[in-house]
N, C-alpha and C positions, 0 to 999 in steps of 0.2 A: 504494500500500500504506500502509495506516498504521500503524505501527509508536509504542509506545510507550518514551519514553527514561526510563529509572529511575536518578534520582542520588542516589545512599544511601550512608551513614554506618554503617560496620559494625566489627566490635569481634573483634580477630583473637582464634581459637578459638570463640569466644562462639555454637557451632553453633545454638542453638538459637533467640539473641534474632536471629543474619542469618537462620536460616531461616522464623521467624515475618515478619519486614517482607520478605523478598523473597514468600512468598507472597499476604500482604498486596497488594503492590504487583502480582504478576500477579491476583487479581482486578479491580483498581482497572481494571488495565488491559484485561480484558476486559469490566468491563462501559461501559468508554468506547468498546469498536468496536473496539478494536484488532484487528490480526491476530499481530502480534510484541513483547514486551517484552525489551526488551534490561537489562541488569546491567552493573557494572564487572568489570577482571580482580580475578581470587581474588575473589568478591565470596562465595562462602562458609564459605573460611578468614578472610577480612579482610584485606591486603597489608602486609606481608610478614611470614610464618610464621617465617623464618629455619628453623633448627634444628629445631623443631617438626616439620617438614616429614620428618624423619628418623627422628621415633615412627613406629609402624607403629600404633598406636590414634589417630592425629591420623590417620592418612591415611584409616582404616577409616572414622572418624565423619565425615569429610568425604563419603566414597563413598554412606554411608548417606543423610546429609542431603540430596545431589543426586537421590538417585532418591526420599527425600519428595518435596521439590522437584516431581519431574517429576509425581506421578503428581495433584500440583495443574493440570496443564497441559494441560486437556479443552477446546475449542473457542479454544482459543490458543496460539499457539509462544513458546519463551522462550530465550533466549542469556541462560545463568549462567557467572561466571569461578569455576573451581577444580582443585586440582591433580587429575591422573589417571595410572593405572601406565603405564610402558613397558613391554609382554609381553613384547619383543624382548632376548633374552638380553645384547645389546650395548646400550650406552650408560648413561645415569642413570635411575636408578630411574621417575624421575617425569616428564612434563608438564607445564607451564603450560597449560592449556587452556582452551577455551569448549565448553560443554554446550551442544546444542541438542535442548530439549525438547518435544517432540509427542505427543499424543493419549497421555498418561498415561508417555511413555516419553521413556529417552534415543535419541533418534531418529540422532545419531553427535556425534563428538568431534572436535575443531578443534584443532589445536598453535599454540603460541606460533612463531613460525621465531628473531628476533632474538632474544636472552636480553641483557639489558645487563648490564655486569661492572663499570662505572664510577661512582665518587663514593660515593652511600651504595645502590646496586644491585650483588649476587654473584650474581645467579641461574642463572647456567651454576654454580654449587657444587651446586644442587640438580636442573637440569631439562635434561633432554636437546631439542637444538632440532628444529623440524618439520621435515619434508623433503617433505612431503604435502598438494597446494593444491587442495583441491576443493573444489565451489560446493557450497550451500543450493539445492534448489528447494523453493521455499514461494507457493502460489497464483499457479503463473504466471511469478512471478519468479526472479532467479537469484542469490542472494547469496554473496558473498566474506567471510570473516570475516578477523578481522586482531585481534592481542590489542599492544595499545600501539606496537607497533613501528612502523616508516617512520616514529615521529615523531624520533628522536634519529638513527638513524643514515646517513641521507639529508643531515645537514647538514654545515656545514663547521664544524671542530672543530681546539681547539690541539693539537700534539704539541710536543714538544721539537725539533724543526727547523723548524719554522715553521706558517702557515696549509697546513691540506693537507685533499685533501676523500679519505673514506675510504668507499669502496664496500662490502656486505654481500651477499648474496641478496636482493633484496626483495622482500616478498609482493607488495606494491601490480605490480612489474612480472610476478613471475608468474600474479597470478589475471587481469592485464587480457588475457594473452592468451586466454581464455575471455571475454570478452566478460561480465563483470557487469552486471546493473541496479543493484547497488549495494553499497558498502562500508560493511560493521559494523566498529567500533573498538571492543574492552570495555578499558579503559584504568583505569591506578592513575598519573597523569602527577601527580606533588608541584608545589607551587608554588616557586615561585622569581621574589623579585621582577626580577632581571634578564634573567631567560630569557623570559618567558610569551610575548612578542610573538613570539619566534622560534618557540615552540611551535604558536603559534595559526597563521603565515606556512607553516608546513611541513604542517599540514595543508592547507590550503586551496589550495598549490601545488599538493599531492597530486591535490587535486580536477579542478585545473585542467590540468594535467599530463597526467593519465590520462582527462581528460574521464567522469570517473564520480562521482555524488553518494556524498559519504559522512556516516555517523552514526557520531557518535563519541560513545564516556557513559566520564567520568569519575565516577573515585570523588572522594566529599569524606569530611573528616573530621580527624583527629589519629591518628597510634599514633605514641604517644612524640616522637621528633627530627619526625617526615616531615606535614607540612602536604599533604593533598589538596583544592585550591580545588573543584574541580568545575569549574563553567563548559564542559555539554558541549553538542556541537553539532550541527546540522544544515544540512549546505552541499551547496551544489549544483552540477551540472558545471560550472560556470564558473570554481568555487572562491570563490562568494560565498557570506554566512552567511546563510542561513535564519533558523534559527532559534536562539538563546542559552540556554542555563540557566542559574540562578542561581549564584553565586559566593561560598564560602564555608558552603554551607546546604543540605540536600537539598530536591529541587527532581523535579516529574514533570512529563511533556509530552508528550503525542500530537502526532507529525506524520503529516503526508500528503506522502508523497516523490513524490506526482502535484502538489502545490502548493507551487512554489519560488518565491513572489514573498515577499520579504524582508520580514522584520517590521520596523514602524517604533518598535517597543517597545526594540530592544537597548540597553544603558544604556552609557555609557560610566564606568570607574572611572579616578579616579587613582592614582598607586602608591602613594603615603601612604597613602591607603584600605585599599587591597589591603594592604599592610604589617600595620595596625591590627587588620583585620577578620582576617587568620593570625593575627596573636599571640592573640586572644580566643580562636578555637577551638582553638590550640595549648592553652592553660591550662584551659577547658572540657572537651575531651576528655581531658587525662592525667587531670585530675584523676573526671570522672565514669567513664570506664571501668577506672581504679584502684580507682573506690570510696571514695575522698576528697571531703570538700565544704568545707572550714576552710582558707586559708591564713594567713600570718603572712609577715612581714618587717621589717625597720629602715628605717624613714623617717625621712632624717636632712637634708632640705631639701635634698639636691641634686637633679639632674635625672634621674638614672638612679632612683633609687626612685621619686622623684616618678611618670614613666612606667608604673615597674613597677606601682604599687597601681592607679594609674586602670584598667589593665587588666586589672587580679584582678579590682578590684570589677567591671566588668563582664562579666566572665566566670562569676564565683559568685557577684556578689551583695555588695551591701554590709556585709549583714551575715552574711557570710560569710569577713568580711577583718578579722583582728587585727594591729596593728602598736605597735613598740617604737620612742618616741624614746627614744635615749642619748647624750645632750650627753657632752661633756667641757669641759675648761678649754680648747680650742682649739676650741670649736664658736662660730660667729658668733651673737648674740644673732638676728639674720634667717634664719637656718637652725632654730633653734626654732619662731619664729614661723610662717615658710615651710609647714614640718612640720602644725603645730598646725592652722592655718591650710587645710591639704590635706585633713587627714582629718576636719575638721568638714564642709568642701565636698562632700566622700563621703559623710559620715556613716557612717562606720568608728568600732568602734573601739581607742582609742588607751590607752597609759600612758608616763610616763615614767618614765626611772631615769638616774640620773646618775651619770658612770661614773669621775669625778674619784678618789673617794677608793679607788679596786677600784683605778682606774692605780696612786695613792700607796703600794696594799699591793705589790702586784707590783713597783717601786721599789725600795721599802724594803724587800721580800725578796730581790732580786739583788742590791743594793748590793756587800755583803762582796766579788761575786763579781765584780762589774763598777767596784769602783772604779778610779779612776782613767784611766777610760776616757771618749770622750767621746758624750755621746746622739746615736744615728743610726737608722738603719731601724730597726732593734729594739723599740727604744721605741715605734716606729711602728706596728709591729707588731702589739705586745703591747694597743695600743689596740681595733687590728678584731680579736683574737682573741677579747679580755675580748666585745664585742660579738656574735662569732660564739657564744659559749658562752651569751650569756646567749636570744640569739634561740632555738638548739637549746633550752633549758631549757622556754622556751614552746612550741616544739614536742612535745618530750615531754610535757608536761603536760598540755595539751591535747589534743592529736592532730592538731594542724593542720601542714600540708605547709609546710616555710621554700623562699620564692620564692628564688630568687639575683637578683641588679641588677644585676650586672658587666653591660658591653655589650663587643661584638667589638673596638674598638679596646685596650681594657685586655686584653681576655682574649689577645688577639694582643701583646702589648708585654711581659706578664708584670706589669700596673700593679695587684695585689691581692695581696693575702694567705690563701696555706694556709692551712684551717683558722679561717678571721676572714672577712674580706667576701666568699670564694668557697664560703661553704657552702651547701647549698641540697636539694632535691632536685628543682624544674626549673631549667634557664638560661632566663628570659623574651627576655631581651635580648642573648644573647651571640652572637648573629647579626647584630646590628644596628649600627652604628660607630656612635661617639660624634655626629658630626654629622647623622646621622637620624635620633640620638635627640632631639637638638635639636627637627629638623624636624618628629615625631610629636608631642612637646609642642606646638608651634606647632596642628597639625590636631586636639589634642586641644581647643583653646583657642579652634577657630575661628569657634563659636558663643555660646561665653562662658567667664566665667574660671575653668575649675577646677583647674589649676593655676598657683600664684601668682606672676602677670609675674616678679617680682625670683628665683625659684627658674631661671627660662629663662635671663636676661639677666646675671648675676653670674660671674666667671668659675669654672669649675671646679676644684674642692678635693677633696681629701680631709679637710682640717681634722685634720691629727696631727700637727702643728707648728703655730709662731705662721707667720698671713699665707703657710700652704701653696696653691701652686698648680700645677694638673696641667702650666701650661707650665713649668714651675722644670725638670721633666726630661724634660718632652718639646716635640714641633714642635706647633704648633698644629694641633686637630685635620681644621680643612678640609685641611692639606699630608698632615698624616699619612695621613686616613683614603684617599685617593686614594692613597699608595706602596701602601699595604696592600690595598686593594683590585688593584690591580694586580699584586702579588705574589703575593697568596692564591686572588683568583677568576680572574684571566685568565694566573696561571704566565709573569710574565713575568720574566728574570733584575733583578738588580740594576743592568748593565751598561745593560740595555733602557731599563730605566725612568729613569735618568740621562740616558740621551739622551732623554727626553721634556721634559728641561728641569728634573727637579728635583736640589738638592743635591746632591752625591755625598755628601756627611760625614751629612748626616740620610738617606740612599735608604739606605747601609751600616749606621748606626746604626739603622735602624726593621728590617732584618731579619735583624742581626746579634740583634735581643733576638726577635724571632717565632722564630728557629732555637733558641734559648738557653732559650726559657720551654714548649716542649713537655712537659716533666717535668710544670708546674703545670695544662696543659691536661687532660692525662691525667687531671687526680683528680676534672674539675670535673664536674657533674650533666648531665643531659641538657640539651642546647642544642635548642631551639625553631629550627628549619632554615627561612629564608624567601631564602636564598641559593641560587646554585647550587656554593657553598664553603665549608658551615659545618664550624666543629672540631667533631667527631668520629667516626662512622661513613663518614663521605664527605671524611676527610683524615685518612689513615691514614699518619703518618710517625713514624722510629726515634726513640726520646728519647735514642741516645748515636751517633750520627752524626756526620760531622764532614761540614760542607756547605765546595764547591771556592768559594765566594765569602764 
């Protein structure tokens, strides 16, 4: 059978621009010979509606657009992801499901069975689960649909008492007692630089497990926090890959499930790559399916902005990117330089303003209030605020989007300021620890220098004091960013991770202040999700809590 695999970038609600390219795409694909185009899940709401899903006009114009959809669907079948009613007086309103469309119709309807409820997935809030495993026959063959699931909950997964592996209903074992020719996957599976190998090992177990080829089509794309790489596939009963799609990019491909000799095309990426290539389409899609094309930011020679612009500009375009240097009397003459020196290499551009004498007003209008007190955080402070007011000023003005540059080691420590260098309206890098952001400089740089050796290799500052540096109050960040990582993605206590050999006084200190700075994470913008643990929608914890360590 040849079936064709459709990896598309779609734009939640937006019925009309996924209804146009998915039709698009089933011509494409019928006039390449196909017999079947498959879609991702939701692939005509866009994933995930959230709330929306609770209008009764989001559900109607979804219903509507499916049976346009369908009636494009004359001498070819097509599996579309979108939500559908439960008639059954019991349970939740709606489905997750796959449309399966023929000869101008919806020919029937497919349920989601798993619903996942974990990290930044609720979907049992909106969708009642399948109960109902019945095949596809299409030319002969006998196909099993499957919408994302057996990939997460077949694995083994932390709890609070230890490794433990957690059983579900699984489609993949009740459609193989029907004896399939083959498994469809319409999947919305986000990236995560830590997980993807497990992702990619659980299907292909699948394959190999139940000895039946499957077609799996992720979505690619951005809504907001959730990065979708794509990279979907086609494997065959041995659970070896066929065939690849592109990662990061939509991507089309006719296979023939009658020829499973392996392509010698598959590319391999590294995780820096993969890192790089999510934050672009993170910053690419807010910003074009917002309707925004102008950013802004403070570039002040360190290494966190440093990152952040290289990958605005290549996301919108160089000239597309304004940015503010703002020295002070604590700013190294090399971090000017560094700056200047960056966004020539862009070709961005630039202004300065120098923020010396705005400090001295603010100064000398607290004085009365703060005499005789001695300068600490405050002053510090009062430095990235003057900063944060003046970057929003250009924002306003212009209309361009202010980027944030904090990365997940600060935004986990609590190492910024309200209101001053955590304003923004995306997080670029608050996913990323400080020593990856090291390391993506390094692959930004691995063809030539665009950003400047000594902004990589200098130690880390804030520069709000004379000769400030980030270790004056904290562990270096290769010690820290490993507690934190350990604490945040892999939920391990503090007691744990001490026995893994580091400090106890720094393992309590790094997650006495993670517990402590939840208030400041709450305010901060959408964080760019390349984890399987980033702060926000997917670590949802109380801001007045008292934690037992």
């Amino acid at each position: 059978m040849k079936i064709a695999l459709a990896q598309l970038n779609y734009h939640i609600g937006n019925f009309q621009d996924n209804k146009e390219k998915i039709i698009r795409n089933i011509g494409k694909a019928r006039e390449a010979g196909a017999e079947l185009v498959v879609f991702s899940e939701l692939s005509v709401t866009g994933y995930y509606p959230h709330d929306l899903l609770e209008r009764k006009e989001f559900i109607e114009h979804s219903q509507k657009t499916i049976e346009e959809i369908a009636h494009h669907c004359t001498g070819i079948a097509a599996l579309v992801g979108g939500p559908s009613i439960n008639r059954s007086p019991k349970g939740k309103m709606l489905y997750n499901s796959a449309f399966f469309l023929k000869d101008g119709k919806i020919e029937s309807v497919h349920h989601k069975t798993l619903l996942p409820t974990y990290d930044v997935f609720d979907e049992y809030r909106h969708f009642e689960p399948n109960r109902n495993f019945e095949l596809i026959e299409l030319n002969g063959k006998k196909l099993a649909v499957t919408i994302c699931e057996d990939l997460w909950y077949n694995q083994p997964v932390l709890s609070a008492f230890g490794r433990e592996k957690l059983y579900a209903v699984s489609p993949m074992k009740e459609y193989a007692k029907q004896n399939p020719d083959l498994v469809i996957n319409l999947s919305a599976s986000p990236f995560s630089y830590n997980q993807e190998k497990l992702r990619k090992d659980i299907l292909l177990n699948n394959a190999h497990d139940f000895n039946i080829p499957i077609v799996y089509v992720n979505q690619v794309g951005a809504q907001t926090e959730i990065i979708f790489d794509g990279g979907s596939l086609f494997i065959d009963a041995n659970g070896d890959v066929v065939d690849e799609l592109a990662y990061f990019e939509e991507d089309f491909r006719i296979i023939d499930t009658e020829n499973t000799e392996s392509k010698d095309t598959l590319r391999e990426y590294e995780p820096l790559e993969k890192i790089h290539d999510a934050l672009i389409l993170g910053i690419k899609d807010y910003f074009g399916k917002m309707g925004f094309k102008q950013a802004t930011l403070g570039l002040s020679g360190g290494i966190d902005s440093a990152v952040t612009v290289v990958l605005a500009a290549r996301a919108l375009g160089s000239e597309n990117v304004r940015v503010l240097l703002m020295p002070s009397k604590y700013s190294s003459e090399h971090s000017i330089t560094d700056a200047r020196d960056l966004a020539e290499n862009l070709g961005i551009q630039y202004e300065i303003v120098n923020i010396h004498e705005m400090v001295d007003a603010f100064d000398h209008a607290l004085s009365p209030i703060f005499e005789g007190l001695n300068p600490d955080v405050t002053e510090e402070n009062i430095q990235a605020r003057i900063r944060g007011t003046l970057m929003m000023a250009l924002s306003n003005k212009f209309g361009h989007i202010l980027l944030n540059t904090s990365n997940k080691s600060e935004a986990a420590v609590g190492y910024g300021t309200l209101y001053g260098d955590m304003n923004g309206g995306l997080s670029v890098l608050g996913d990323v620890y400080k020593s990856d952001v090291f390391a993506l400089a390094r692959f930004i740089n691995r063809k030539q220098e665009v950003i400047p050796e000594n902004t990589i290799v200098k130690p880390p500052s804030a520069e709000l004091r004379p000769d400030q540096k980030d270790s004056d109050s904290l562990p270096d960040y290769d010690i820290l960013d490993k507690i934190l990582f350990n604490y945040i993605e892999l939920a391990k206590s503090p007691n744990e991770i001490v026995r893994m050999g580091f400090d106890e006084e720094t393992v309590h200190m790094a997650v006495r202040k993670v517990n402590m700075n939840e208030y400041k994470r709450f305010q901060t913008p959408p964080i760019l999700r390349i984890s399987s643990k980033a702060f926000g929608f997917g670590r949802k914890m109380p801001l007045v809590a008292r934690y037992p360590y």
